[in-house]
ROPAMAR-736626 format. One record per atom (N, C-alpha, C, CB): residue number from 0; x, y, z. Coordinates in nm, 2 decimals. Glycine has a CB too. Layout:
<sites>
<n:NUM | X:X | Y:Y | Z:Z>
...
</sites>
This chain:
<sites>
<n:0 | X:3.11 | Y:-1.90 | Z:-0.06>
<n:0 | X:2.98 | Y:-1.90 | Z:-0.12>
<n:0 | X:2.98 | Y:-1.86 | Z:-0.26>
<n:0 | X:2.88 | Y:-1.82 | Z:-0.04>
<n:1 | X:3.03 | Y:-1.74 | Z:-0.30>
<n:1 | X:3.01 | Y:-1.68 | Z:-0.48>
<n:1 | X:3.11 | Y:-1.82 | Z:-0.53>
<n:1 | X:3.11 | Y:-1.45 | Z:-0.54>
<n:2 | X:3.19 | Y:-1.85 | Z:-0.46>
<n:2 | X:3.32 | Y:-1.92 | Z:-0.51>
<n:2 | X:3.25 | Y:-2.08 | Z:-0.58>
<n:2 | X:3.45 | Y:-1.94 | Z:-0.36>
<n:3 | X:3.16 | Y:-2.12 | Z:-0.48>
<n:3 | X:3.10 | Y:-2.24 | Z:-0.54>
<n:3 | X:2.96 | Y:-2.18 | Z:-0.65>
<n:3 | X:3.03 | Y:-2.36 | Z:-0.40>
<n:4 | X:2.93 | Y:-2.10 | Z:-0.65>
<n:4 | X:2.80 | Y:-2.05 | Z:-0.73>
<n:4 | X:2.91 | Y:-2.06 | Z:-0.85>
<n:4 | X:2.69 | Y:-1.88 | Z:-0.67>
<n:5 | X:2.98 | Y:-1.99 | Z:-0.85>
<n:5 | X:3.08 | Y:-1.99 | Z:-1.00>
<n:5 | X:3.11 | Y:-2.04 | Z:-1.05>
<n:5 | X:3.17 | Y:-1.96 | Z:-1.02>
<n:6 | X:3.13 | Y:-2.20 | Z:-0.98>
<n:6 | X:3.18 | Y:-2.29 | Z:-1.00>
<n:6 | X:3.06 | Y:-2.38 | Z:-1.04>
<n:6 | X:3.26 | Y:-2.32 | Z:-0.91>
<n:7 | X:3.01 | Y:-2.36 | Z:-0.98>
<n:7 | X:2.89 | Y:-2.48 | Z:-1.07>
<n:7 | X:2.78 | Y:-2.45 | Z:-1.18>
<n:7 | X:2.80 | Y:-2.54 | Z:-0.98>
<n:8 | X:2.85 | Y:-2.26 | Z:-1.22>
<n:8 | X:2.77 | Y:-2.26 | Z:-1.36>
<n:8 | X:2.83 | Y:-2.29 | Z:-1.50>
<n:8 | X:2.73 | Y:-2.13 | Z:-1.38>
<n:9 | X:2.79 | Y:-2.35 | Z:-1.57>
<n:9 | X:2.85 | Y:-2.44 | Z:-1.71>
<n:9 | X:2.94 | Y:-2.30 | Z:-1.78>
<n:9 | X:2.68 | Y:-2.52 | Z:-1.85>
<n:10 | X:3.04 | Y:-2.37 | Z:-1.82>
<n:10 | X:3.13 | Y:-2.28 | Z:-1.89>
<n:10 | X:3.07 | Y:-2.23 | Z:-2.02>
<n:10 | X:3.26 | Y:-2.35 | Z:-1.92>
<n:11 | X:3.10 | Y:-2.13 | Z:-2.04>
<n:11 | X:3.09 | Y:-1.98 | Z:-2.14>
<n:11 | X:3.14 | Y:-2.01 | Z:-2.30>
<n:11 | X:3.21 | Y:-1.85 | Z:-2.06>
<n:12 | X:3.11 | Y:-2.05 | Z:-2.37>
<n:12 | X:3.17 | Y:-2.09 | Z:-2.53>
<n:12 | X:3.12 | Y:-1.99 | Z:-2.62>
<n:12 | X:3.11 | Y:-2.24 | Z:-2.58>
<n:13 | X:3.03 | Y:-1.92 | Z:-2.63>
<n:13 | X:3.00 | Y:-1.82 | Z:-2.71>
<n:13 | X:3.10 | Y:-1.69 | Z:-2.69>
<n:13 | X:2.86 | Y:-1.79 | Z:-2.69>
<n:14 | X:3.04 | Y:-1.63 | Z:-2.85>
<n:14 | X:3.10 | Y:-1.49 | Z:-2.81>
<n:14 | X:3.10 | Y:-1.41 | Z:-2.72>
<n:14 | X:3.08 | Y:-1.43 | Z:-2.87>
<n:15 | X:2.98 | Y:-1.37 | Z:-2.69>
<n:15 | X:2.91 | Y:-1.29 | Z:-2.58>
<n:15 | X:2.85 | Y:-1.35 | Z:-2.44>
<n:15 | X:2.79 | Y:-1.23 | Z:-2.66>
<n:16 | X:2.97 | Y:-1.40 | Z:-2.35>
<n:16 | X:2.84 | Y:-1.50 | Z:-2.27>
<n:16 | X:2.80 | Y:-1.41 | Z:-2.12>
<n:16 | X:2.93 | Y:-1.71 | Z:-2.21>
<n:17 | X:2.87 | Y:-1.28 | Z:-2.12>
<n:17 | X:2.80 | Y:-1.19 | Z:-2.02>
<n:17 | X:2.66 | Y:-1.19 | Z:-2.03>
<n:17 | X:2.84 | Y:-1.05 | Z:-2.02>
<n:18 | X:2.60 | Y:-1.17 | Z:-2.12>
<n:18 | X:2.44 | Y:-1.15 | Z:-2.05>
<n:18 | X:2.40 | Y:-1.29 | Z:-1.98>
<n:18 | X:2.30 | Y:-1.10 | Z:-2.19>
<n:19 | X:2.44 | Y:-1.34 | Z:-2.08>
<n:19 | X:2.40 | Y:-1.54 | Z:-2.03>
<n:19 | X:2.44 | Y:-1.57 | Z:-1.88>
<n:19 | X:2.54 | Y:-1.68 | Z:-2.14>
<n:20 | X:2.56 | Y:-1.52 | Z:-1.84>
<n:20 | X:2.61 | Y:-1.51 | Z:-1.69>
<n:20 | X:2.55 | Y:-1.49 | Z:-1.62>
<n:20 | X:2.70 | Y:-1.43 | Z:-1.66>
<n:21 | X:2.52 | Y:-1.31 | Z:-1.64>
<n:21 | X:2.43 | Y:-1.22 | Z:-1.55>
<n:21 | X:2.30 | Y:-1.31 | Z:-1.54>
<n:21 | X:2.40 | Y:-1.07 | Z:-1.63>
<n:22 | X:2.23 | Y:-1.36 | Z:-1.63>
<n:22 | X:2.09 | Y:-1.45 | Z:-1.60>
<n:22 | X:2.08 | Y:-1.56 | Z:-1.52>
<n:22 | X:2.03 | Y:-1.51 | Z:-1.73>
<n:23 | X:2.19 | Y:-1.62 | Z:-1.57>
<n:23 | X:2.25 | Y:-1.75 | Z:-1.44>
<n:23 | X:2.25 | Y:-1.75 | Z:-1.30>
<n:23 | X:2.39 | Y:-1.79 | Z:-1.45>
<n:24 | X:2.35 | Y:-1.61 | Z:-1.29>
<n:24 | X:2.40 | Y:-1.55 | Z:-1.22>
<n:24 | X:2.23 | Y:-1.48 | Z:-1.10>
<n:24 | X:2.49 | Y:-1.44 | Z:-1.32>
<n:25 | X:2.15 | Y:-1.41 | Z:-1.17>
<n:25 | X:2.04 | Y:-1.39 | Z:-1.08>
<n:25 | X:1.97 | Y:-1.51 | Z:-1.05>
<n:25 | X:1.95 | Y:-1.30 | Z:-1.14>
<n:26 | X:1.95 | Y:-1.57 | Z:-1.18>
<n:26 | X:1.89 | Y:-1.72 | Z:-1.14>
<n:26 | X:1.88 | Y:-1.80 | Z:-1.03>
<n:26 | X:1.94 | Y:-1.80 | Z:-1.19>
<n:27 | X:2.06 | Y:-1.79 | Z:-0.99>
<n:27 | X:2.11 | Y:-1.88 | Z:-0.86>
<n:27 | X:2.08 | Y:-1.82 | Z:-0.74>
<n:27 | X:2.25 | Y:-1.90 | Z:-0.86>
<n:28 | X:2.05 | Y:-1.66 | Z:-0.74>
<n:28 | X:2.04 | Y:-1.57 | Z:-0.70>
<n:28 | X:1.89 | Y:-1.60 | Z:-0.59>
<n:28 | X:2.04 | Y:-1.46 | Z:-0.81>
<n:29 | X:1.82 | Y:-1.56 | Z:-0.74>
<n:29 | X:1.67 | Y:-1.62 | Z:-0.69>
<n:29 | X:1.67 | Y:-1.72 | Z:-0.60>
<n:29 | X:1.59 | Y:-1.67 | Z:-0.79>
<n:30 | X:1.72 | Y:-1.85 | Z:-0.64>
<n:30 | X:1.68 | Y:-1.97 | Z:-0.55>
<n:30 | X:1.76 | Y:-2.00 | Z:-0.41>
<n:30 | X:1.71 | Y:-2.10 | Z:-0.62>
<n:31 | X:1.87 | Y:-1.91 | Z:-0.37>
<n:31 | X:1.91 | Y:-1.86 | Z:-0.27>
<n:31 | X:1.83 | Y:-1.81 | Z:-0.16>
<n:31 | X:1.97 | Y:-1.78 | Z:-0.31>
<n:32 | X:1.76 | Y:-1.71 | Z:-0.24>
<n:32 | X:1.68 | Y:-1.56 | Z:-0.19>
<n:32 | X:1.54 | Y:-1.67 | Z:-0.12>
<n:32 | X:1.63 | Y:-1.40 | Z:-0.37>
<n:33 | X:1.53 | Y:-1.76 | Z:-0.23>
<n:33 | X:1.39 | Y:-1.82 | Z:-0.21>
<n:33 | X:1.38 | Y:-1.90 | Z:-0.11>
<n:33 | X:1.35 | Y:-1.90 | Z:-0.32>
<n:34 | X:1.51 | Y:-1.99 | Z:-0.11>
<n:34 | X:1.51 | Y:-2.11 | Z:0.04>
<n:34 | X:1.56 | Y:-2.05 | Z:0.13>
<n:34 | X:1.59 | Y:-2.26 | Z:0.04>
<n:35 | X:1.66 | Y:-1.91 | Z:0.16>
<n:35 | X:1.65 | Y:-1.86 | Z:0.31>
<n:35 | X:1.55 | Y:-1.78 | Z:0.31>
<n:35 | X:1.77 | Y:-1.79 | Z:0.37>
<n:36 | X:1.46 | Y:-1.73 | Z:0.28>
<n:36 | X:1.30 | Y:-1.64 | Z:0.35>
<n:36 | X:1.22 | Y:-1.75 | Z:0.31>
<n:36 | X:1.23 | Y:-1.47 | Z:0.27>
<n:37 | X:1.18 | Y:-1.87 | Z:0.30>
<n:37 | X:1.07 | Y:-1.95 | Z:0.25>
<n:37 | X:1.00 | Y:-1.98 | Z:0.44>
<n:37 | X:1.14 | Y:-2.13 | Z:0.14>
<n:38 | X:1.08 | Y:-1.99 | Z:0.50>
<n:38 | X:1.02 | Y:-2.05 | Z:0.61>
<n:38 | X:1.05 | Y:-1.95 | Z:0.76>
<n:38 | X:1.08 | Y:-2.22 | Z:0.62>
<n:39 | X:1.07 | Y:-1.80 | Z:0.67>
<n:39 | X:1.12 | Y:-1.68 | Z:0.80>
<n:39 | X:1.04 | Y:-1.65 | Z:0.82>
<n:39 | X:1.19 | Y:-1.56 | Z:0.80>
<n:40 | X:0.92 | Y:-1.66 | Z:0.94>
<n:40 | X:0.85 | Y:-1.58 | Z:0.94>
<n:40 | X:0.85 | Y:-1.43 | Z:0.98>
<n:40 | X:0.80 | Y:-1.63 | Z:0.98>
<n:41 | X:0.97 | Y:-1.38 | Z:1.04>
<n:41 | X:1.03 | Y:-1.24 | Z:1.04>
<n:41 | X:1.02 | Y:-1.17 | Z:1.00>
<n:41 | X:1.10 | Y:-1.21 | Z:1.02>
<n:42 | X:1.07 | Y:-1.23 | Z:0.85>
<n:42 | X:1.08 | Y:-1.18 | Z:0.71>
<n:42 | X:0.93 | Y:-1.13 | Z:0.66>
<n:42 | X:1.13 | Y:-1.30 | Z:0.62>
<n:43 | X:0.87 | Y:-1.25 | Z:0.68>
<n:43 | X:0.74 | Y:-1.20 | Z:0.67>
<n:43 | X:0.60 | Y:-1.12 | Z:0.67>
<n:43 | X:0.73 | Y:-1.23 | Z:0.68>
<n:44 | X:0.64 | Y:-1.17 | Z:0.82>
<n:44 | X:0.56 | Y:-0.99 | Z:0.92>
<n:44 | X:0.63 | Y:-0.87 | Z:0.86>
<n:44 | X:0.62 | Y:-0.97 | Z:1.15>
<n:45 | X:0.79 | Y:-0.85 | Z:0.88>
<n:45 | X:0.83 | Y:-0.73 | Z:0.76>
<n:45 | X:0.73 | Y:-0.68 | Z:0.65>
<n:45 | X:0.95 | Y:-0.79 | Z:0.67>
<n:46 | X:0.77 | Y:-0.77 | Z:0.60>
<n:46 | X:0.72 | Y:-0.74 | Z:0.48>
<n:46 | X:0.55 | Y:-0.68 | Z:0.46>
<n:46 | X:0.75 | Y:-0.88 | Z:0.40>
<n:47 | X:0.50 | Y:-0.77 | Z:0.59>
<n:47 | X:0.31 | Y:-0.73 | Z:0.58>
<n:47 | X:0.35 | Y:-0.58 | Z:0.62>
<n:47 | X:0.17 | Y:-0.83 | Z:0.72>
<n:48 | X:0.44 | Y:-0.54 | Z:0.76>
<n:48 | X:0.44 | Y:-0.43 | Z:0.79>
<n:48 | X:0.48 | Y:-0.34 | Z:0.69>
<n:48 | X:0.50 | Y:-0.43 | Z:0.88>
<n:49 | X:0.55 | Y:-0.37 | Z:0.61>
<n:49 | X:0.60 | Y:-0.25 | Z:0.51>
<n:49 | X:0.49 | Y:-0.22 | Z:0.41>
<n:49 | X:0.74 | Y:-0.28 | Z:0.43>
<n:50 | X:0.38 | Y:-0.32 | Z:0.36>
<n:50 | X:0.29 | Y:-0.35 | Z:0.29>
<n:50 | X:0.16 | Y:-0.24 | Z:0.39>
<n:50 | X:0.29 | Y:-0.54 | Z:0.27>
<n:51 | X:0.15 | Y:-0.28 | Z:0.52>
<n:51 | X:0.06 | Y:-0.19 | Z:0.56>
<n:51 | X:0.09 | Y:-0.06 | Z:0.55>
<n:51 | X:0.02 | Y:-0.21 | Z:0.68>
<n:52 | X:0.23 | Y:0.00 | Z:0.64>
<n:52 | X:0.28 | Y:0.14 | Z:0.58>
<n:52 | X:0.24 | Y:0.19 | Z:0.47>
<n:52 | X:0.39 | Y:0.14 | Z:0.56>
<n:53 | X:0.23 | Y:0.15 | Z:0.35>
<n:53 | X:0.19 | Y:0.22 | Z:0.24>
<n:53 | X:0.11 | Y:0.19 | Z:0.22>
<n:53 | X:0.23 | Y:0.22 | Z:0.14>
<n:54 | X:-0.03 | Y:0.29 | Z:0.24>
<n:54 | X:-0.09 | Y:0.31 | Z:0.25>
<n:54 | X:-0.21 | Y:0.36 | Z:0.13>
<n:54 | X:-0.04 | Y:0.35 | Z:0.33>
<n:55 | X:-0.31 | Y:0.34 | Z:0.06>
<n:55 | X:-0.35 | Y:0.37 | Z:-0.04>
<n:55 | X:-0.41 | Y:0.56 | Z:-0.02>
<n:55 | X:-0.44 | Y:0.26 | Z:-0.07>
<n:56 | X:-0.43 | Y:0.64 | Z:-0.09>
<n:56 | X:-0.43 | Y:0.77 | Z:-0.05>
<n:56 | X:-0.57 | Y:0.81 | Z:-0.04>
<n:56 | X:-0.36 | Y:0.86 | Z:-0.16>
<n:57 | X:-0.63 | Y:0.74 | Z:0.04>
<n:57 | X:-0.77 | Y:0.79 | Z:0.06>
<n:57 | X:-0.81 | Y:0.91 | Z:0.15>
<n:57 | X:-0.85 | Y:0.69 | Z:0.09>
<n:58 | X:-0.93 | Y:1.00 | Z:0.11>
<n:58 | X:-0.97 | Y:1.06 | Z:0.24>
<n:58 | X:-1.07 | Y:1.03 | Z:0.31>
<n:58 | X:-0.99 | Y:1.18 | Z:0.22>
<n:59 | X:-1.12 | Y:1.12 | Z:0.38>
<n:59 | X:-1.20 | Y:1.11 | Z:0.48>
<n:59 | X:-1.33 | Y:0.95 | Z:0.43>
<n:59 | X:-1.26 | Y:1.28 | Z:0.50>
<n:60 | X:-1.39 | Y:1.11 | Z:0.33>
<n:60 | X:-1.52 | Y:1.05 | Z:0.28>
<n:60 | X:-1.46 | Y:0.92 | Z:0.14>
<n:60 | X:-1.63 | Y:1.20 | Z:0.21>
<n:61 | X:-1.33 | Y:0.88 | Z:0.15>
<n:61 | X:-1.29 | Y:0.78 | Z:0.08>
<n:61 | X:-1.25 | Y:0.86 | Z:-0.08>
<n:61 | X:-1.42 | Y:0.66 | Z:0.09>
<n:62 | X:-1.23 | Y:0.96 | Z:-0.10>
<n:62 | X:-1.18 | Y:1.05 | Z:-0.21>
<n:62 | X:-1.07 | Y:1.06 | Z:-0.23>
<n:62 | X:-1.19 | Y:1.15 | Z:-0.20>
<n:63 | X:-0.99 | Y:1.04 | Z:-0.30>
<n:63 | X:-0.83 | Y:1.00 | Z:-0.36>
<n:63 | X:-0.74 | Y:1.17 | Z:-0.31>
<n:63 | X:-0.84 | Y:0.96 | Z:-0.61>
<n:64 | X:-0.72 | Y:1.14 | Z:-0.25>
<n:64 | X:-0.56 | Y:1.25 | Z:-0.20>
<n:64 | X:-0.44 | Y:1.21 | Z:-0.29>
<n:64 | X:-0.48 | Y:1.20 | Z:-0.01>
<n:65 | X:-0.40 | Y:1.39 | Z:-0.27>
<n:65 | X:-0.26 | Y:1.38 | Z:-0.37>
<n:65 | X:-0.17 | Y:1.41 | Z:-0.25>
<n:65 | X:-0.23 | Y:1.52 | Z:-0.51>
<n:66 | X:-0.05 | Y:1.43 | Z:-0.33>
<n:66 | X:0.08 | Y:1.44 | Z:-0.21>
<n:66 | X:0.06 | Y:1.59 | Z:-0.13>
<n:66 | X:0.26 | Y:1.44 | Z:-0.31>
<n:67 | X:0.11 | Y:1.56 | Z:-0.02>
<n:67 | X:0.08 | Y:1.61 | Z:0.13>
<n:67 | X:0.18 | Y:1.76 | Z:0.11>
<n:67 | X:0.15 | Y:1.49 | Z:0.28>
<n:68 | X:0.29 | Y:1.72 | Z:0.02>
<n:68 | X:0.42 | Y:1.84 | Z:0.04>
<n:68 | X:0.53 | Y:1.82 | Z:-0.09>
<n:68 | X:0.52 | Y:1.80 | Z:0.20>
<n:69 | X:0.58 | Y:1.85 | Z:-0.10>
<n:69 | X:0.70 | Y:1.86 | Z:-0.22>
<n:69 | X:0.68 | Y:1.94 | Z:-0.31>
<n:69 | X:0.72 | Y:1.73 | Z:-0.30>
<n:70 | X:0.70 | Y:1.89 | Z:-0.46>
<n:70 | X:0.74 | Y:1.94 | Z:-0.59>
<n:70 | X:0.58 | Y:1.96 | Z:-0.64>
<n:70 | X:0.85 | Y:1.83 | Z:-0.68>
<n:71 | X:0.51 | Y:1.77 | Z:-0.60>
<n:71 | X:0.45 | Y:1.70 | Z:-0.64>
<n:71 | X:0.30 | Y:1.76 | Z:-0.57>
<n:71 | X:0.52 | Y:1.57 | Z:-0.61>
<n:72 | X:0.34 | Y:1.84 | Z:-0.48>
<n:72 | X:0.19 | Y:1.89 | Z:-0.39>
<n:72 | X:0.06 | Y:1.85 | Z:-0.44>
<n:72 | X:0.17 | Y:2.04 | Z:-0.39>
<n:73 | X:-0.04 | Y:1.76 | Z:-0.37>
<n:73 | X:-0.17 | Y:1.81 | Z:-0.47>
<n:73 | X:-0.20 | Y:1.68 | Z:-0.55>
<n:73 | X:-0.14 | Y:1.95 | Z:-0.59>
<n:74 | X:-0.08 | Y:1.61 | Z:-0.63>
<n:74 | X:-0.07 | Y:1.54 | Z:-0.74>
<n:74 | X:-0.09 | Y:1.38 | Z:-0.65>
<n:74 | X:0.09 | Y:1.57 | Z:-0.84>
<n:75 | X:-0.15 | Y:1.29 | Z:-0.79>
<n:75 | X:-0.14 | Y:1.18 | Z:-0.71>
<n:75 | X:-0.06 | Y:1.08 | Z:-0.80>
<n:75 | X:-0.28 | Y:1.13 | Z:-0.66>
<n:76 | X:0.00 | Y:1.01 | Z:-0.68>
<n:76 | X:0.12 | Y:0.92 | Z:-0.76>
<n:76 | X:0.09 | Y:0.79 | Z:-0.76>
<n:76 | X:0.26 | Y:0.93 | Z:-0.71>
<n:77 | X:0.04 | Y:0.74 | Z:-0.88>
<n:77 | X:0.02 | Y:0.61 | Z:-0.89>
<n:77 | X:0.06 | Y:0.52 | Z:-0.86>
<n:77 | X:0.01 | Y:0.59 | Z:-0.95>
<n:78 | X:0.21 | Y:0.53 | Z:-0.91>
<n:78 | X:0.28 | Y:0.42 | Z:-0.86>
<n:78 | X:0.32 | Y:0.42 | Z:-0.75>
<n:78 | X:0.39 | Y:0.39 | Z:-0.92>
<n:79 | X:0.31 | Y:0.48 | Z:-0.68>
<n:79 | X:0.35 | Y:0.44 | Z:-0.51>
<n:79 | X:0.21 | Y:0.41 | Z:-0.44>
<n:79 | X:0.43 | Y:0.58 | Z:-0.41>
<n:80 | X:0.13 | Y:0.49 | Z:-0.45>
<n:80 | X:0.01 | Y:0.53 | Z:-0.38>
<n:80 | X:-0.09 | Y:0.39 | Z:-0.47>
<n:80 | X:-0.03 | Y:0.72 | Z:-0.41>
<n:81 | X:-0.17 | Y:0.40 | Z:-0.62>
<n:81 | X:-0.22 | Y:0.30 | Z:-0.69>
<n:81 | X:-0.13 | Y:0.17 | Z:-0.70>
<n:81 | X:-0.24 | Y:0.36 | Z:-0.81>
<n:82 | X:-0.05 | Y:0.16 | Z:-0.73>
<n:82 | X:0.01 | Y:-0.02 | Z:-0.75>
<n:82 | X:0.12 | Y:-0.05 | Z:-0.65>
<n:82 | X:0.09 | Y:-0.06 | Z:-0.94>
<n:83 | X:0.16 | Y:0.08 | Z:-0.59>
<n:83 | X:0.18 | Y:-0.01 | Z:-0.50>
<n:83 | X:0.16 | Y:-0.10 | Z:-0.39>
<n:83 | X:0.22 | Y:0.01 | Z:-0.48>
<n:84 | X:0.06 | Y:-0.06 | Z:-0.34>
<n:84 | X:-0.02 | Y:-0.15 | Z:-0.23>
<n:84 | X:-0.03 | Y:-0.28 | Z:-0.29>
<n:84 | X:-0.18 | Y:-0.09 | Z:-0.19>
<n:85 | X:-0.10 | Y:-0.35 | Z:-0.41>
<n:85 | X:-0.13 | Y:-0.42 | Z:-0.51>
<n:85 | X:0.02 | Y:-0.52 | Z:-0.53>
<n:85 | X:-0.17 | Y:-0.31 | Z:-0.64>
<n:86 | X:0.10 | Y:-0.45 | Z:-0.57>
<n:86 | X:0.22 | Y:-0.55 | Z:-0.61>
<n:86 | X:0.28 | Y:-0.59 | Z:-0.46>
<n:86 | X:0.34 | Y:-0.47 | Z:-0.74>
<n:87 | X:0.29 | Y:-0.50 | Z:-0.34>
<n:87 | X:0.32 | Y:-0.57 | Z:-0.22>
<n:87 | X:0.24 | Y:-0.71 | Z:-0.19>
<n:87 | X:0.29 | Y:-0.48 | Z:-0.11>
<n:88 | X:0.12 | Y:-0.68 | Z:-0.18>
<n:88 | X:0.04 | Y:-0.76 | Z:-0.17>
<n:88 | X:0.07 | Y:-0.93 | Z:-0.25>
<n:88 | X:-0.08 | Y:-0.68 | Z:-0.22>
<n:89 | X:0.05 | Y:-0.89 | Z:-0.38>
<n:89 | X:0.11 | Y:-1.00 | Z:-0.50>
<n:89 | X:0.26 | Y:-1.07 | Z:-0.44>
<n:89 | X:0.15 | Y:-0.90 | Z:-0.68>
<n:90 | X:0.33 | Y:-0.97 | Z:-0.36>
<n:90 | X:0.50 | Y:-1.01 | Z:-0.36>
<n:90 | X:0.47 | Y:-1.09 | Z:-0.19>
<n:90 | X:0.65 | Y:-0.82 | Z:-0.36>
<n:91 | X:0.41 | Y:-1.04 | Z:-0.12>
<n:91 | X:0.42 | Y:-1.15 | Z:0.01>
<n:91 | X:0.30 | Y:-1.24 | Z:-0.01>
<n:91 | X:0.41 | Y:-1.07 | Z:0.20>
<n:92 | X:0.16 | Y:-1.24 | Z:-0.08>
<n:92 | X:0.13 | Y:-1.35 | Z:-0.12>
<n:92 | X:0.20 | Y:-1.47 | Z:-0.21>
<n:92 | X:0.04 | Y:-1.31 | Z:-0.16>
<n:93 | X:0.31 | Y:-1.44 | Z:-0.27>
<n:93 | X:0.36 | Y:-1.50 | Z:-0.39>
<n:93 | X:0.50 | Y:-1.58 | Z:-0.26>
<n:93 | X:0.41 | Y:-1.35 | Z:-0.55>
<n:94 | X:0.55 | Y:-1.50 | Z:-0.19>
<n:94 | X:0.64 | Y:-1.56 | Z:-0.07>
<n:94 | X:0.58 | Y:-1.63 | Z:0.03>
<n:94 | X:0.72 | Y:-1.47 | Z:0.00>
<n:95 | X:0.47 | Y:-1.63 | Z:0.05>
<n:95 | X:0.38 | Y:-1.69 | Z:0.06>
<n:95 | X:0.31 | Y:-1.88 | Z:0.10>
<n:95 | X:0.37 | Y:-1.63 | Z:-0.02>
<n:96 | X:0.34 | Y:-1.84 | Z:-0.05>
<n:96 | X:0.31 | Y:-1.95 | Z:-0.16>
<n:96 | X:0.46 | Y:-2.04 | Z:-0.20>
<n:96 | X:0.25 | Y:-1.86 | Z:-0.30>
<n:97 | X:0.56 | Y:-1.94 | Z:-0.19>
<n:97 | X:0.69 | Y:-2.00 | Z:-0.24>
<n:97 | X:0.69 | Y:-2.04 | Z:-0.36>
<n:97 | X:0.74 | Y:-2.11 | Z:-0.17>
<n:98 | X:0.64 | Y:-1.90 | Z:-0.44>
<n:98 | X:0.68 | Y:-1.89 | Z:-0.57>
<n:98 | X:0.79 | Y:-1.76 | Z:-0.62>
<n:98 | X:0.55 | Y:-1.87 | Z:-0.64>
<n:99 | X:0.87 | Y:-1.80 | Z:-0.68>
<n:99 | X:1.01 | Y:-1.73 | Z:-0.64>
<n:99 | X:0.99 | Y:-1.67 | Z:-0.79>
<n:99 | X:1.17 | Y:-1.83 | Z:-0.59>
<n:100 | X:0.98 | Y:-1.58 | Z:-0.86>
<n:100 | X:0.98 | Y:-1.55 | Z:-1.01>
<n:100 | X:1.07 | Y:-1.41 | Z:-1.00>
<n:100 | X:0.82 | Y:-1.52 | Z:-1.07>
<n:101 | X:1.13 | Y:-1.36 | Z:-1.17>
<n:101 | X:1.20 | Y:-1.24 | Z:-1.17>
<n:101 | X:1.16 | Y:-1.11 | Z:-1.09>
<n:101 | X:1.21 | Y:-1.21 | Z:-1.29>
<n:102 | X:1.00 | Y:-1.13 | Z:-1.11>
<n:102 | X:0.95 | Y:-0.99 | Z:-1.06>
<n:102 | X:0.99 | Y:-0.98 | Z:-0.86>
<n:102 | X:0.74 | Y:-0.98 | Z:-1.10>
<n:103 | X:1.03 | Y:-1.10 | Z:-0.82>
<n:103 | X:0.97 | Y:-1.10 | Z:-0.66>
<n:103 | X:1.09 | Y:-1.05 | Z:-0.61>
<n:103 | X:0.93 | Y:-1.25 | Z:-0.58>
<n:104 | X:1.25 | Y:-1.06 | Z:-0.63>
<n:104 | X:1.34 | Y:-0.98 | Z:-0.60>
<n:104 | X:1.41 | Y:-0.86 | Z:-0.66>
<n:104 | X:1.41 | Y:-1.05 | Z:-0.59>
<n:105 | X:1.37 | Y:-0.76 | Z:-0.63>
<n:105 | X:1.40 | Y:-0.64 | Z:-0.68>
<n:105 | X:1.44 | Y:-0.51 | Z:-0.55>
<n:105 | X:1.26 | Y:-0.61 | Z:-0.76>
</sites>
């Protein structure tokens, strides 16, 4: 499999053609990634399930909670807690849809 992906990216003539590679290189990556999960639904449920797991930090009376334990006690973390629910959401609606972009494999 890497052996034909290698092979069918256009040869390298510049000075520098590593980054150029590396881009190709995810490129092919992507459309890989894209046509085996396009029609998994496995994959999918996964993904809702991991999407429900995280959970936004609300309390009772719907009041923003900070972290339960750690360093972090008290504090609230946006990026897991605020955008992440949000960009899950965007990433299995977007697999979804079978729109495959840089942001969807990470």
């Amino acid at each position: 499999m890497a052996e034909t992906v290698l092979n069918s990216l256009p040869t390298m003539s510049s000075a520098n053609p590593i980054p150029r590679l590396f881009e190709l290189l995810a490129e092919k990556l992507r459309a890989f990634l894209g046509h085996a999960v396009k029609d998994n639904k496995l994959f999918h449920a996964h993904m809702a399930t991991v999407m429900l797991n995280n959970r936004p930090p609300l309390g009772f009376f719907g009041r923003i909670t900070g972290e339960k334990k750690g360093i972090h006690q008290g504090k609230f973390n946006i990026k897991l807690n605020g955008l992440g629910p949000i960009i899950d959401a965007a990433r299995l609606s977007a697999l979804d849809r079978k729109v495959y972009g840089h942001l969807m494999v990470m």
